[in-house]
C-alpha positions in Angstrom: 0.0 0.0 0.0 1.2 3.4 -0.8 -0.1 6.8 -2.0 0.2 7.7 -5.3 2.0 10.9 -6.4 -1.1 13.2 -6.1 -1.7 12.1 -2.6 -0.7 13.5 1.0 3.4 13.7 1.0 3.2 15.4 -3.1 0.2 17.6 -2.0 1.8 19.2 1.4 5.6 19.9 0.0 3.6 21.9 -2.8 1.5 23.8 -0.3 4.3 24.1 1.4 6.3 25.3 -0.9 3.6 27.8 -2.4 3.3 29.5 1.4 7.1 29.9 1.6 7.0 31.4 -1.8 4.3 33.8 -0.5 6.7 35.0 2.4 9.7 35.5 -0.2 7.6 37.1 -2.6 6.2 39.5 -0.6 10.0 40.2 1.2 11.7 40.6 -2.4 8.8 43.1 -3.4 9.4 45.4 -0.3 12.8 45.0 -1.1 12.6 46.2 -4.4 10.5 48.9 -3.8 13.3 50.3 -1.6 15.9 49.4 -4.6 15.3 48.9 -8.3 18.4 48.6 -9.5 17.2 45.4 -11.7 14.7 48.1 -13.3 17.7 50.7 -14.1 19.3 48.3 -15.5 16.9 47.9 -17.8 16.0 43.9 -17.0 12.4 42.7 -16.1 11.2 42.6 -12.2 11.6 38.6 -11.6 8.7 38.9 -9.9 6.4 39.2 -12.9 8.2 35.8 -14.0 7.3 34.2 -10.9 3.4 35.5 -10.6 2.8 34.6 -14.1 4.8 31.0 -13.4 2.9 30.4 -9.7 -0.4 31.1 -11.6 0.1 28.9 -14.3 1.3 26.1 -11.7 -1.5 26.2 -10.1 -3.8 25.6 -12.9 -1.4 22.9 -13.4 -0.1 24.1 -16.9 3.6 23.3 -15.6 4.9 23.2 -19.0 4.7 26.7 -19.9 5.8 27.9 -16.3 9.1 26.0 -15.9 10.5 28.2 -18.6 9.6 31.6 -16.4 11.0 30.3 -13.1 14.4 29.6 -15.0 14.6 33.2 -16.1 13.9 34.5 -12.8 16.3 32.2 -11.0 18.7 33.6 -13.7 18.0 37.3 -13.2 18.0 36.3 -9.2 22.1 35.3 -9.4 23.4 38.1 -7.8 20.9 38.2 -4.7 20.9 34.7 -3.3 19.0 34.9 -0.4 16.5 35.9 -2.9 17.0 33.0 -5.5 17.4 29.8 -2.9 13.6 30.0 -2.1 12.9 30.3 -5.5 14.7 27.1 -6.8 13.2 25.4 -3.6 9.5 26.4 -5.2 11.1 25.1 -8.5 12.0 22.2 -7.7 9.1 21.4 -5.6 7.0 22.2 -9.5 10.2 19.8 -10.7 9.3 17.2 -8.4 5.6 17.4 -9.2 5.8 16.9 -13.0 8.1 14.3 -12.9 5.5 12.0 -10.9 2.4 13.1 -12.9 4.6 12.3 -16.2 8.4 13.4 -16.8 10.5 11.5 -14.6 13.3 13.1 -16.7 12.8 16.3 -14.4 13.8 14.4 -11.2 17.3 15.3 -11.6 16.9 18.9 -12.2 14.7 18.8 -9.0 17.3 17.2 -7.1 20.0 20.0 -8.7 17.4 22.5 -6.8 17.5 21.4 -3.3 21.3 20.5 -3.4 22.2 23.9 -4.6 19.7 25.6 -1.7 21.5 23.1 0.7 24.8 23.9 -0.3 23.5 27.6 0.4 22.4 26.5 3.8 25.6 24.7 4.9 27.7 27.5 3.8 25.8 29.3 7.2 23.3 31.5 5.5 19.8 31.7 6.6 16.0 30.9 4.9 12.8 30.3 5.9 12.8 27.2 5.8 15.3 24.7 7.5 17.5 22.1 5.6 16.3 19.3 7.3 13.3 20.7 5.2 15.5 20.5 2.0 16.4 17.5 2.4 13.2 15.6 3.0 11.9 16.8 0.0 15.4 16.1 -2.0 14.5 12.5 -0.4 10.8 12.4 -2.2 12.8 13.0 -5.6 14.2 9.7 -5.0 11.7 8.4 -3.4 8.9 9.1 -6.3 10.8 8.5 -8.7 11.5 4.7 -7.7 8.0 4.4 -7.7 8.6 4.2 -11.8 11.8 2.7 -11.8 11.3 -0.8 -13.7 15.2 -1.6 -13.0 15.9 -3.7 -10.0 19.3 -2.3 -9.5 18.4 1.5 -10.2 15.0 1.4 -7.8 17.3 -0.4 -5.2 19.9 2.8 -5.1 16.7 5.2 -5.0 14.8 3.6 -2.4 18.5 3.1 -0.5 19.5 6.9 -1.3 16.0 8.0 -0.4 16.0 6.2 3.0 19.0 7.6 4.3 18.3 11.5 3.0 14.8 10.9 5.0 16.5 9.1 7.8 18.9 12.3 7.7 16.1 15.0 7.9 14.7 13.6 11.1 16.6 14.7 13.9 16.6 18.7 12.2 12.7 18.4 11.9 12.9 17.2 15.8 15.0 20.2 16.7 13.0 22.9 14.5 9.4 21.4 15.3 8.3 20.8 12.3 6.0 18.2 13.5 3.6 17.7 10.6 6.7 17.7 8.1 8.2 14.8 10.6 4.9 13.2 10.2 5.5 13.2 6.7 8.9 12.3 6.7 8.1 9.1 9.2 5.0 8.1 6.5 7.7 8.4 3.6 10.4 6.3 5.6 7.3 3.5 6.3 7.0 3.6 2.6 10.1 3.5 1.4 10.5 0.4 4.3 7.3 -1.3 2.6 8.5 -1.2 -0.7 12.1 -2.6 0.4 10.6 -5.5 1.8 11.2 -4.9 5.3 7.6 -4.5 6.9 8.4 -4.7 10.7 10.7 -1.4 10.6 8.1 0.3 8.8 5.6 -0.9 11.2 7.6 1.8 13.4 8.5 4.6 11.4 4.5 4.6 10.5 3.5 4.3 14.4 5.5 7.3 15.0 3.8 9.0 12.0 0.1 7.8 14.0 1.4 9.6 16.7 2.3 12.7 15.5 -1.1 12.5 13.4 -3.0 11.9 17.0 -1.4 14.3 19.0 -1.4 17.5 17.0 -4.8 16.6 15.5 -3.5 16.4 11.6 -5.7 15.7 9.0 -3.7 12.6 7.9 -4.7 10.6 11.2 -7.3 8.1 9.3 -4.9 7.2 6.2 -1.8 6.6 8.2 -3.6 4.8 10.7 -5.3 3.0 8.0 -1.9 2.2 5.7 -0.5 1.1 9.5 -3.3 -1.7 9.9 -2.8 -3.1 6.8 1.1 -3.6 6.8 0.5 -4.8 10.7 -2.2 -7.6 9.2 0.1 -8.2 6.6 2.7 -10.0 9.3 0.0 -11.0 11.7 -2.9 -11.8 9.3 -6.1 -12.5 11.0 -7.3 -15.9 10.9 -10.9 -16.8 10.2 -12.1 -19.2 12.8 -14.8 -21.5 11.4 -16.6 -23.5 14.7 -16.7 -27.3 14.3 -19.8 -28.7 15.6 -19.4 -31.6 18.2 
């Protein structure tokens, strides 16, 4: 059991994303109304890129807005605390696509989040933590095993993803980011599932009930749900039948 790309984990890193984006966009826009040296230079505000990209996202024409975030990650080069968010929002759109039909993009995505890591270990500062980052680096490998007909390549996903996921846990602990550690726990159950080994994600998804339970997230009934079935999958119930005497 697993859910598909347009379920829970797909559906909160893009909401996630698009409210991170909100905060940047509306920073870089005060900020540029205080200095518009892109505009006497004679190049086009970015953030008319990024609108026109975020409202063609969202009515899911992703084709025609990949093109408009790359130009205004281009024009973004020199102000990097301004560009990182937006190749995080990119490659959460990268991400996206590839699941719903071009896996070819998971390795752009992946380019993304490593270069808004890198940014992050290098001590600099965004909105959003790199434990963040990396959970959703993890989803590139982890969706994109979900296609993966090779035995050898989906191994090396589902092993890379595991360990990124595994990696994000303990920053998600110390930030609080307890529905994205929710997440996180569901995608390490999956990624457990699909590897074979059902008793350890028997406890990566019990901490994801937990979670679910105590902070009242909306994702209590399908987790619980996905954790009953892999538990009667080791245990399975047997049907008694009564013999008469």
């Amino acid at each position: 059991m697993h859910k598909g790309p347009a379920n829970l984990p797909i559906f909160f890193y893009v909401l996630l994303g698009m409210a991170i984006l909100l905060l940047v966009m509306f920073t870089v826009q005060n900020a540029w109304r205080k200095d518009a040296t892109l505009g006497r230079n004679g190049i086009q505000n970015p953030m008319a890129w990024v609108n026109k990209a975020e409202a063609l996202a969202r009515s899911g024409n992703y084709h025609d807005a990949l093109p408009l975030y790359e130009k205004a990650i281009a024009a973004l080069a020199p102000y990097p605390s301004r560009q990182q968010p937006l190749r995080y929002r990119y490659g959460i759109i990268l991400n996206a696509l590839g699941a719903e039909s071009r896996p070819d993009l998971y390795l752009l995505a992946r380019a993304q989040f490593q270069s808004v890591l890198d940014y992050l270990d290098s001590g600099a500062k965004l909105q959003h933590s790199a434990a963040r980052v990396r959970s959703a680096l993890a989803h590139t490998y982890h969706q994109q095993a979900a296609s993966e007909l090779t035995t050898t390549q989906r191994t090396h996903l589902l092993n890379t993803a595991y360990l990124l996921y595994k990696g994000a846990v303990a920053g998600l602990v110390e930030q609080g980011e307890w529905h994205n550690l929710a997440i996180t726990y569901f995608n390490l159950g999956q990624v457990c599932e699909w590897q074979g080994n059902l008793p350890e994600a028997i406890t990566w998804l019990d901490k994801a009930v937990q979670l679910d339970f105590r902070y009242g997230f909306p994702d209590l009934e399908e987790d619980s749900n996905y954790l009953s079935a892999l538990r009667r999958q080791i245990q399975p119930i047997v049907q008694h039948t009564e013999t008469s005497l």
